[in-house]
N, C-alpha and C positions, 0 to 999 in steps of 0.2 A: 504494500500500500504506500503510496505517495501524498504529501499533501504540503502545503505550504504554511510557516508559521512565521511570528514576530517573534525576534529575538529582543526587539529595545525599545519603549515609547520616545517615539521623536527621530529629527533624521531624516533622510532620505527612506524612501521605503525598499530601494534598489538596492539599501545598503543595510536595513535592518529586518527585513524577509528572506529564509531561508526555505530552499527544498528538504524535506526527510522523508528517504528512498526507502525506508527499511521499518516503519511503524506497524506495529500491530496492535489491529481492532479486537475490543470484545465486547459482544454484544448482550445488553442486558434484556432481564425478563420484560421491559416495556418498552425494550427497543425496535429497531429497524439498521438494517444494511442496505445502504441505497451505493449502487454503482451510478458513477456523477458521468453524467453527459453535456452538461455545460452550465458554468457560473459565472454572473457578470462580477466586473472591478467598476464598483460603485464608488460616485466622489464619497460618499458616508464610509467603506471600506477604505480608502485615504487619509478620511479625516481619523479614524479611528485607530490608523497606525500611529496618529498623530498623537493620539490623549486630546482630542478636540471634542468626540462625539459624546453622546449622550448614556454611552456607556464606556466606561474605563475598561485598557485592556489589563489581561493577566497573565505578563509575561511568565514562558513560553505562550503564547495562544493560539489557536489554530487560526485562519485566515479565511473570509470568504462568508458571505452574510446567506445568499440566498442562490438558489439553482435547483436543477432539475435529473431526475436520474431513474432508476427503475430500480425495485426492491429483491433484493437477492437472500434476505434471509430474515424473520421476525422471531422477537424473543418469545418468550412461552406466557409470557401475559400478554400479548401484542397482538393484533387482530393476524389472522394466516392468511387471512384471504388478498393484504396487502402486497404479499410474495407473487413477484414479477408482474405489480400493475406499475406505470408510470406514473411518478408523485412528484411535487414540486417541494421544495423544503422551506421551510418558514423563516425570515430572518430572527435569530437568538445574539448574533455575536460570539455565540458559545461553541455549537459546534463549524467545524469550517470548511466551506463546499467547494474550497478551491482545492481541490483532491480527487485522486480516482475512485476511493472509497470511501464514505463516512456513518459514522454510527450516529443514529439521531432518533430522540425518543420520538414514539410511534405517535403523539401528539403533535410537534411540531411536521408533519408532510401531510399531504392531502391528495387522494387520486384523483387524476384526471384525464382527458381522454387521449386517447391512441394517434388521433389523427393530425396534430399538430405538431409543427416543428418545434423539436426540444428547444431549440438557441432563442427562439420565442418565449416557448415556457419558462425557460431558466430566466427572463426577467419580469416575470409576471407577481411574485411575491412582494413587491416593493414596488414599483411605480404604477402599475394597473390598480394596482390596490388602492394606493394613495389619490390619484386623481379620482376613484369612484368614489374615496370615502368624500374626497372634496365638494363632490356633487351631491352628495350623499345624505350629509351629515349637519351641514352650518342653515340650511333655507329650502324651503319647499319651492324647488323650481322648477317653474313650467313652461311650454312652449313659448318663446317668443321672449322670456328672460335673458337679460342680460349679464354676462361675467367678464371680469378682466383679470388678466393674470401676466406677469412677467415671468420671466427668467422661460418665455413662452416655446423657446424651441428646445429646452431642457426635453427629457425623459419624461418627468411628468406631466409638462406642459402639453408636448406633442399629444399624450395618451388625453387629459382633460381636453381638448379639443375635439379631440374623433370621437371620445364619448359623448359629451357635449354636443355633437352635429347628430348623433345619431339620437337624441331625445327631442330637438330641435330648438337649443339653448345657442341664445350668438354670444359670442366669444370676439371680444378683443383684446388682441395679443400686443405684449410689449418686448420689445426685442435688441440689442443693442448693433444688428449689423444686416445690409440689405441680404447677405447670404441667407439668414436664418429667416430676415420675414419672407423668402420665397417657397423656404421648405413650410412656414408653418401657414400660408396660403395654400400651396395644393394638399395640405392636411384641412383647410375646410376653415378659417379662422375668418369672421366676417367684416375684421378691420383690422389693419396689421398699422402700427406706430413705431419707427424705432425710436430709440433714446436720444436725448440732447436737450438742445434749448426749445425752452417754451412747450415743454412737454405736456404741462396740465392742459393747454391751453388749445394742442393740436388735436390732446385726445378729445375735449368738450366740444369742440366744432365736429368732428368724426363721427361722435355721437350724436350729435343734435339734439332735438328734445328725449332721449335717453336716458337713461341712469344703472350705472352696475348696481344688480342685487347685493352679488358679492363682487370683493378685489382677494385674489388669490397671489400670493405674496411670499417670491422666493430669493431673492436680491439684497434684500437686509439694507437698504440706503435709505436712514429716512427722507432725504432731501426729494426720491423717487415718490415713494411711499404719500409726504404730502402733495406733491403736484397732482396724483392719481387719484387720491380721495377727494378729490372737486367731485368728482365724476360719481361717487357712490353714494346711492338715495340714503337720506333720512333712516337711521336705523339698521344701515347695511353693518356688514361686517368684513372686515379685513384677517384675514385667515392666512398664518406665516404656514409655511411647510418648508420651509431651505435659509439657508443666508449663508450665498457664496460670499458675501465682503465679510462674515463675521460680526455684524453689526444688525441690531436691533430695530427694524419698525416703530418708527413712533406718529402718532395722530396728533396732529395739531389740536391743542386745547379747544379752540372755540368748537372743531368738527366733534369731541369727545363730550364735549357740555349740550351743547345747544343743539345740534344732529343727532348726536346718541349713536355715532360710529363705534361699534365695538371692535377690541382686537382680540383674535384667537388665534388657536396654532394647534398644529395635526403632526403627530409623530407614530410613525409606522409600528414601533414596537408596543407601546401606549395600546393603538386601534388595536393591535392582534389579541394583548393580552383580555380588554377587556369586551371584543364582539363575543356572542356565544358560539360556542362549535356549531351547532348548524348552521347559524349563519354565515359563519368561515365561509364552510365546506357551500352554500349555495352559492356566494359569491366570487371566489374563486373558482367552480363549476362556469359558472356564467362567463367568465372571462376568457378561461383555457377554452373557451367553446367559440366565444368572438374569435381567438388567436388561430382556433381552426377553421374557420370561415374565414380569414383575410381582414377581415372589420377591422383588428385594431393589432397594430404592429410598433417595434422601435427598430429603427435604421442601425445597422449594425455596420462599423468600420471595419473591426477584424478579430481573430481570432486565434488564440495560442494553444500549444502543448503547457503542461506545468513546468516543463526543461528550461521554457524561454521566457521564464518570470521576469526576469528582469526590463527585457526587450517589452511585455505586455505591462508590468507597471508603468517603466517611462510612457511608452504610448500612453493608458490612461489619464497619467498627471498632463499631457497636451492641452493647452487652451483651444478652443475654436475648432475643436473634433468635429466630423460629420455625422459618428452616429460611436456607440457601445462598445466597449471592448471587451472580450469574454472569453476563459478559461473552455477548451475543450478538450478534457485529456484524452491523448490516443490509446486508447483500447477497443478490446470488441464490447459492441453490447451486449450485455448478458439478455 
C-alpha cells in the first residue's frame, strides 16, 4: 500500500509531503477497504498542510480529504453488501485518499452508481456538496431568484451555477479575469462582472431593478464584499464559504443596522457532521447521478500517479489553473 503523508506543519508542501511505499492496513470491525481510483488536491488540502485550515494536522498524517474508489473488503460490523460497490469517501482530514488503498470507517463512504466517471466522482464530496448546500440551506429560492457569488469560476462556483440554471435561479458571477468570465458564461451565469473599479456600481446597473437574495462569498476582501452588498435586498444574507486572501467579510454598518444584511458561513465538514445519514446518502445519490448524466461536471487540468507528488503538488499551488488537479494511482481496478 502507498499513500502520501505530512511530515511538518508549514513549508513548502513539495518539501514536507512524503511517499510511504510499504504501509500496512488493518481493517477494523466498522471499517471499509476502498481501493482509490482518484482524489482531488484541494486548495483546503494546501491550506491544511499549512496549519491554516479548520482543522489542525497531526503530524505524521495521512494526506488527501476526499475521493473515490471501490470496496474491497468490510469489517465484521460493516455492512457486506458494501464489498465491490463504488463509494465516494467523505472528507474527515483523518483518513487520507491520496493512496492506492485506505481504510475508512464504513460511515464516512457512500455508494453510488456504476455509471459515472470516477475522476468526476472523486470530486463530488466537497464542492457539489457545498454549492447545493449553498442553494440549499440560507433562503427559499425560487425560479427567477437572484444570487451573486465571487470567486465564480472556483470549483464551487462553476458547480452553484449549473445547479442554479438547472432550478432556474440567475446567477451573477464575479470574476477577477476575462479568461474565467468566458468559462463561467458557457456554464450558464446570467451576468458575468469582473473585478476592479466601480464594481458596486457596474454590478447595480447589470442588475437593474434587481436584487440578490443571496451574495455567496468566497474572496475574503471586504473592500469587494461592501461594493457587492449594494446589490442584496433588504434582509438578504451574505454567506462566506472560502477566503482565498485570508481575510474576513465584513458589512458595512448602516447595510447591518438598517437593511438587516446578515452574515453567515458554510463549512463542509460542519454540513456533513450535522445532515442526517439519509439525507447524506439522498443527496449525494442525486449528484453522482447529475455526474452521470453530464449535468454537472468540474474541468479537470490533469492528473498524476502518487510517484509524481511533487510535480502534482506544485501544479496545484499554480495561480490561474484551468481546471482540478487529481491523484490517480496506477493500479488495476479491483
Amino acid at each position: 500500500m502507498s499513500h502520501l503523508f505530512l511530515t511538518a506543519v508549514g513549508g513548502d508542501p513539495t518539501e514536507t509531503v512524503q511517499l510511504d511505499q510499504n504501509s500496512n492496513l488493518t481493517v477494523g470491525a466498522q471499517d471499509v477497504l476502498v481501493a482509490v481510483d482518484a482524489a482531488p488536491i484541494n486548495p483546503a488540502d494546501l491550506l491544511f498542510t499549512l496549519g491554516w485550515f479548520g482543522v489542525y494536522p497531526q503530524v505524521p498524517n495521512a494526506l488527501g480529504a476526499e475521493g473515490t474508489g471501490r470496496v474491497l473488503q468490510a469489517g465484521t460490523a460493516a455492512d457486506p453488501n458494501l464489498v465491490g460497490r463504488r463509494v465516494i469517501i467523505l472528507p474527515t482530514f483523518v483518513q487520507g485518499t491520496w493512496a492506492d488503498k485506505v481504510v475508512v470507517p464504513a460511515q464516512n463512504v457512500v455508494a453510488v452508481t456504476e455509471k459515472a466517471d470516477p475522476v468526476q466522482l472523486a470530486m463530488l464530496p466537497v464542492n457539489p456538496a457545498t454549492a447545493y448546500a449553498l442553494l440549499n440551506d440560507y433562503a427559499d429560492l425560487k425560479p427567477g431568484d437572484w444570487i451573486g457569488l465571487n470567486l465564480a469560476n472556483s470549483g464551487v462556483g462553476q458547480y452553484v451555477i449549473t445547479l442554479a440554471k438547472r432550478r432556474g435561479i440567475k446567477t451573477l458571477a464575479v470574476v477577477r479575469r476575462e479568461g474565467a468570465a468566458k468559462r463561467v458564461r458557457e456554464l450558464g451565469a446570467d451576468l458575468v462582472v469582473i473585478e476592479g473599479a466601480d464594481l458596486g456600481d457596474r454590478v447595480a446597473t447589470a442588475l437593474g431593478d434587481n436584487k440578490l437574495r443571496l451574495l455567496f462569498e468566497g474572496a475574503g476582501g471586504p473592500e469587494q464584499v461592501g461594493e457587492l452588498i449594494r446589490s442584496v435586498e433588504a434582509g438578504g444574507s451574505v454567506v462566506t464559504f472560502s477566503a482565498v486572501t485570508g481575510q474576513s467579510p465584513v458589512v458595512p454598518l448602516g447595510d447591518l443596522i438598517y437593511r438587516g444584511i446578515s452574515v453567515r458561513a458554510f463549512f463542509i465538514l460542519n454540513w456533513i457532521r450535522d445532515t442526517p445519514r439519509p439525507e447524506l446518502e439522498r443527496i449525494y445519490t442525486e449528484l453522482a447521478d447529475l455526474v452521470a448524466e453530464g449535468a454537472i461536471s468540474a474541468t479537470v487540468e490533469a492528473t498524476y500517479p502518487l510517484d509524481r507528488y511533487r510535480e502534482a503538488l506544485a501544479h496545484a499551488g499554480q495561480q490561474e489553473r484551468s481546471g482540478k488537479i487529481l491523484f490517480t494511482p496506477d493500479r488495476q481496478t479491483a
